[in-house]
C-alpha positions as CSV (number, residue, x, y, z in Angstrom):
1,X,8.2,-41.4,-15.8
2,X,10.0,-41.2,-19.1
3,X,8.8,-37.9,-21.7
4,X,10.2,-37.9,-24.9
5,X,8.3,-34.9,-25.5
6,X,9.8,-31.9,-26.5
7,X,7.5,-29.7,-25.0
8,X,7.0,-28.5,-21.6
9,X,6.3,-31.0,-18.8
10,X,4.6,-29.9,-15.7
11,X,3.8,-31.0,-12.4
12,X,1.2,-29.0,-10.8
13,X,0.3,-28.3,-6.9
14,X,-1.9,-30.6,-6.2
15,X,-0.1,-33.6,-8.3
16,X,2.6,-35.9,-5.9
17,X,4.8,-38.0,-7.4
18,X,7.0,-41.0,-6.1
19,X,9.8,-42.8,-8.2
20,X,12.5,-42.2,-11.5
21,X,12.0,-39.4,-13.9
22,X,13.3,-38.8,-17.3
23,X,12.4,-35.4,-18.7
24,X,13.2,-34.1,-22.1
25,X,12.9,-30.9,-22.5
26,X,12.6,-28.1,-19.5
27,X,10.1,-28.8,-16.7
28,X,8.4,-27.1,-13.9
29,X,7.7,-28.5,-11.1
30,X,4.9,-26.7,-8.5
31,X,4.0,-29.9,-6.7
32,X,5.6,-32.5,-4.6
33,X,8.3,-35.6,-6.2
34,X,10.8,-38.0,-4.3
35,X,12.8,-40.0,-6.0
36,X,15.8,-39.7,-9.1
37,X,15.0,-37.1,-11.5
38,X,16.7,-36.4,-14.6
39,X,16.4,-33.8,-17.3
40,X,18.5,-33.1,-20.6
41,X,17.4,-28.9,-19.7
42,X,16.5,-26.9,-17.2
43,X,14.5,-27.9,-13.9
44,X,12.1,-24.9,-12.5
45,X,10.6,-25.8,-9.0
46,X,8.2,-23.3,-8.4
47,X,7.2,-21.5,-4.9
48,X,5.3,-24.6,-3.3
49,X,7.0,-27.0,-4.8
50,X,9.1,-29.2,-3.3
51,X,11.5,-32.3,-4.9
52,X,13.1,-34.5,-2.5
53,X,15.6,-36.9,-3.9
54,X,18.7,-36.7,-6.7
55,X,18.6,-34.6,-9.7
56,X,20.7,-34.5,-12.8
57,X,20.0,-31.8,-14.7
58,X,21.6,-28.7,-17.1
59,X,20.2,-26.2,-15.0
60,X,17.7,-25.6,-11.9
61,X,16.2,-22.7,-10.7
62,X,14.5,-23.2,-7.2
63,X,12.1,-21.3,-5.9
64,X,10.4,-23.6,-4.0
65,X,12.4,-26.1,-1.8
66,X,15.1,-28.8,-2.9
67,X,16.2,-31.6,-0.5
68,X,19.1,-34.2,-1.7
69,X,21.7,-34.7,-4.2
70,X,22.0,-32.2,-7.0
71,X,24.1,-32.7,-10.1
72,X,23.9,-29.3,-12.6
73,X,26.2,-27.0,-15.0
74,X,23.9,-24.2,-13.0
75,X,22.4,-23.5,-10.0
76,X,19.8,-20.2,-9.2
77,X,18.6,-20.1,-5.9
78,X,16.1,-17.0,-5.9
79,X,14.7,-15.0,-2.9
80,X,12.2,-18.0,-2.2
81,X,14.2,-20.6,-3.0
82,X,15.8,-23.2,0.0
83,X,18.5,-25.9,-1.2
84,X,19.1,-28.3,1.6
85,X,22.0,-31.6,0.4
86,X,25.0,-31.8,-1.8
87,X,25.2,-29.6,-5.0
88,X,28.0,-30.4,-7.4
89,X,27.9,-27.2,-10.1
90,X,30.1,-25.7,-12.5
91,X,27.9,-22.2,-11.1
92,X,25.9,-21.1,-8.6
93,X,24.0,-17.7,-8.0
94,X,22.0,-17.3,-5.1
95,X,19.5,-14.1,-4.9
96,X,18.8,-11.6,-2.0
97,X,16.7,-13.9,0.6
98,X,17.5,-17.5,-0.9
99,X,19.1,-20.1,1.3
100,X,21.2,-22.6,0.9
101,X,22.4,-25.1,3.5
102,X,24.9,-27.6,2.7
103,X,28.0,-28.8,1.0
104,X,28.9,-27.6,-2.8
105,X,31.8,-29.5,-4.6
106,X,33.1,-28.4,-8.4
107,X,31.8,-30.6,-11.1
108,X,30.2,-32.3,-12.4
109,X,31.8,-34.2,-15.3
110,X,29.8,-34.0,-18.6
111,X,29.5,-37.6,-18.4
112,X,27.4,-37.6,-15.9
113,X,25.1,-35.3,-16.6
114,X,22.3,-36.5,-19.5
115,X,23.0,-34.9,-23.2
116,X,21.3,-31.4,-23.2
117,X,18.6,-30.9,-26.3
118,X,19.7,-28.4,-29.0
119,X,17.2,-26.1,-27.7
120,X,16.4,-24.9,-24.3
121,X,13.9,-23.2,-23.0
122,X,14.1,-20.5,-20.3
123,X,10.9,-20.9,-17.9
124,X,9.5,-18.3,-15.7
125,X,8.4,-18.7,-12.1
126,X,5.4,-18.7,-10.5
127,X,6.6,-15.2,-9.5
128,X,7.1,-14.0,-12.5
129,X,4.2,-15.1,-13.8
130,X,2.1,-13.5,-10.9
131,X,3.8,-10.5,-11.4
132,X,2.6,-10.3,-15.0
133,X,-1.0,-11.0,-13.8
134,X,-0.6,-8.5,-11.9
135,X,0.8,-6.1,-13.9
136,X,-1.8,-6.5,-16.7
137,X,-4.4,-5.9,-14.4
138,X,-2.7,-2.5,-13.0
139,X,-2.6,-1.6,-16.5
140,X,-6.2,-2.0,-17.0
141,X,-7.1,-0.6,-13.8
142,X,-5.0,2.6,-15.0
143,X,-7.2,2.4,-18.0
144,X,-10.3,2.1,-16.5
145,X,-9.7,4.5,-13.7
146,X,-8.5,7.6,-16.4
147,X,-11.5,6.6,-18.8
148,X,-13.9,7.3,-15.9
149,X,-12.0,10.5,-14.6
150,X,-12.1,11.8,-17.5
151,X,-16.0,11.3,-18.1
152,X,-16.2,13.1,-15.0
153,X,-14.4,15.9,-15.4
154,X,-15.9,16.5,-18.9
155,X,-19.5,15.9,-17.3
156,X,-20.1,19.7,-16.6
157,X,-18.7,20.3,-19.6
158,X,-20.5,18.3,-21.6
159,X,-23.9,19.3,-19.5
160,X,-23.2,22.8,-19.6
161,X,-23.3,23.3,-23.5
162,X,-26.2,20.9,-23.7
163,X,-27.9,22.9,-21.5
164,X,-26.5,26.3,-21.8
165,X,-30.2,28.5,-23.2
166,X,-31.7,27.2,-20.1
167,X,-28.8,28.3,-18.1
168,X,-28.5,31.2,-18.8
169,X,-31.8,33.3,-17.6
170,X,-30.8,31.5,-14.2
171,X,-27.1,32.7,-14.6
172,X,-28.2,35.9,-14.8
173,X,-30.5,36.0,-11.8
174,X,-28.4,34.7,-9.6
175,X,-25.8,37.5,-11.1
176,X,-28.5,39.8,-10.0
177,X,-28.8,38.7,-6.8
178,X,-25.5,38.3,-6.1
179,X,-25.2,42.5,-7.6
180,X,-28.1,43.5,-4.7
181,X,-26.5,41.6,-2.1
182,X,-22.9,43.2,-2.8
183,X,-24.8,46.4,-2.7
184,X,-27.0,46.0,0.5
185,X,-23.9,44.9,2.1
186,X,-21.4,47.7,1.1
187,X,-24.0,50.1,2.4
188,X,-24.3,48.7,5.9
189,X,-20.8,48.9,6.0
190,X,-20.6,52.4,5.0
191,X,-23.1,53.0,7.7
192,X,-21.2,50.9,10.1
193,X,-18.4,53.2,9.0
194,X,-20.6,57.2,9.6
195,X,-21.6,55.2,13.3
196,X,-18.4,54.4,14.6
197,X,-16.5,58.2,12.7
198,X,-19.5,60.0,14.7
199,X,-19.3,58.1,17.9
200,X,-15.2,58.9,17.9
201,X,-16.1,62.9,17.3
202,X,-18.5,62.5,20.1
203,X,-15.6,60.9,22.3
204,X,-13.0,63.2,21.3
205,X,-15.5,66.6,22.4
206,X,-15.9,64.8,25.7
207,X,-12.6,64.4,26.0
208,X,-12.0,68.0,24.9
209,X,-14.7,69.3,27.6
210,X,-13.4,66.9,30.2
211,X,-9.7,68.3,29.6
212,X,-11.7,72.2,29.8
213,X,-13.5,71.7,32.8
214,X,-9.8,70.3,34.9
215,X,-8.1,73.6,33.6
216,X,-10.9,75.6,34.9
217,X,-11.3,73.7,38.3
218,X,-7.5,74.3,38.1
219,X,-7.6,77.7,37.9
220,X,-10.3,78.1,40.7
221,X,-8.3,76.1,43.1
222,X,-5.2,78.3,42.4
223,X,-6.9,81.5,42.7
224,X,-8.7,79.8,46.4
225,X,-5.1,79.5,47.7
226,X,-3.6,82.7,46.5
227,X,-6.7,84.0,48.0
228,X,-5.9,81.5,51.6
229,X,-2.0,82.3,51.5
230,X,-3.1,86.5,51.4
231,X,-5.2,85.8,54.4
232,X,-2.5,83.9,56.3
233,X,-0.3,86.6,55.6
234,X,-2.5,89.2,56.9
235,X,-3.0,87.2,60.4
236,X,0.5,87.0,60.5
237,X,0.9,90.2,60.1
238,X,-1.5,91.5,63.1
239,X,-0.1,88.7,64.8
240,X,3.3,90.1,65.0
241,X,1.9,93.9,65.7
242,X,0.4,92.7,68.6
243,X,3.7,91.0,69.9
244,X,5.5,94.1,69.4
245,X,3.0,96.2,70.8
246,X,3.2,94.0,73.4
247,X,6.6,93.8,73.8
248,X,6.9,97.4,73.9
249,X,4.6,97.6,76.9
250,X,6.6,95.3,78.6
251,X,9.8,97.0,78.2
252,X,8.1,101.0,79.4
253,X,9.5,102.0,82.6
254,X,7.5,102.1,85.9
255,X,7.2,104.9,88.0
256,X,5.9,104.9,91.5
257,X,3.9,107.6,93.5
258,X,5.4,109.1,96.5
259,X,3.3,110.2,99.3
């Protein structure tokens, strides 16, 4: 395959291709090729692709898979990207995630390599080129979604002011209703409020009473045992009068009558 195109040559996924290449001008690659490749720029093999062979080029930039011989000023190996043979590079970068697995010798010679074009071309990757997809359609969406937030948070706006005579007699029932139904309710809770403050007085009296009628009951019982203890004391009394009337007895001497 010889291109002596300037523009951009591409090999997409579902293309397979088997023999020698010549590329002018950069290329990207996103399907399969064995065989000798070589390119006076830069070689992108995209995620999916995969070359299998020898490649002579300025610069590659896998992110798909590369299997042989690779001649290049500069190799980029990015997160996706598997290089698998002999590289011979003047640089190499390899990104967070890519893999390499080989042998890498310094070179090679400018002789080797084909002339480079005056102009080259940076390509993106498939990645890149996702992630701008994707990010256009964020943006959109973002559009989209604050458009419609916005028509629906200026709905009632919008709906009150068109409709804001007929509104407003129901407004102001509903005020008036609202106005009775405060009312109603503060009165049964002042109500509420008279219950409970009369049932406490009634408590506290009964409580009052109830403390009355133990002092009295108190009393009573204090004046029934004064009343027991004088008693006592007055059996005790006759008690102990008898025992010294009778002890007196006792001790009176005895005469006895002589015939």
């Amino acid at each position: 395959m010889n291109n002596n195109n300037k523009g951009i040559t591409y090999i997409g996924a579902d293309m397979s291709l088997e023999g020698d290449m010549t590329i002018q001008g950069p290329a990207m690659i996103a399907g399969k090729t064995m065989g000798t490749i070589r390119s006076s720029s830069q070689i992108n093999i995209a995620v999916g692709g995969e070359v299998e062979g020898e490649v002579y080029c300025q610069e590659m930039r896998v992110s798909g898979v590369f299997k042989g011989k690779l001649h290049c000023n500069k190799l980029i190996i990015v997160s996706s990207g598997v290089v698998d043979g002999e590289v011979s590079s003047h640089q190499m970068e390899i990104y967070d995630g890519g893999q390499f697995v080989g042998m890498r010798s310094k070179g090679p010679d400018e002789s080797v390599l084909p002339p480079a074009t005056s102009s080259t071309i940076k390509m993106p990757t498939m990645q890149d080129s996702h992630s701008k997809t994707s990010s256009g359609k964020l943006a959109y969406a973002a559009v989209a979604a604050a458009v419609i937030i916005g028509g629906v948070l200026l709905q009632p706006t919008i709906s009150s002011v068109l409709n804001n005579d007929q509104e407003l007699p129901l407004q102001a029932s509903v005020n008036t209703d609202a106005s009775e139904s405060d009312i109603a309710q503060n009165a049964a809770l002042l109500l509420q409020d008279v219950e409970q403050q009369n049932a406490f007085i009634e408590q506290q009296e009964e409580l009052i009473g109830a403390g009355q009628s133990d002092i009295n009951t108190a009393m009573e019982d204090l004046h029934a045992l004064e009343q027991t203890s004088q008693e006592l004391g007055d059996t005790l009394h006759d008690d102990e009068q008898q025992f010294e009337d009778s002890e007196a007895e006792l001790s009176l001497p005895t005469t006895s009558n002589k015939p």
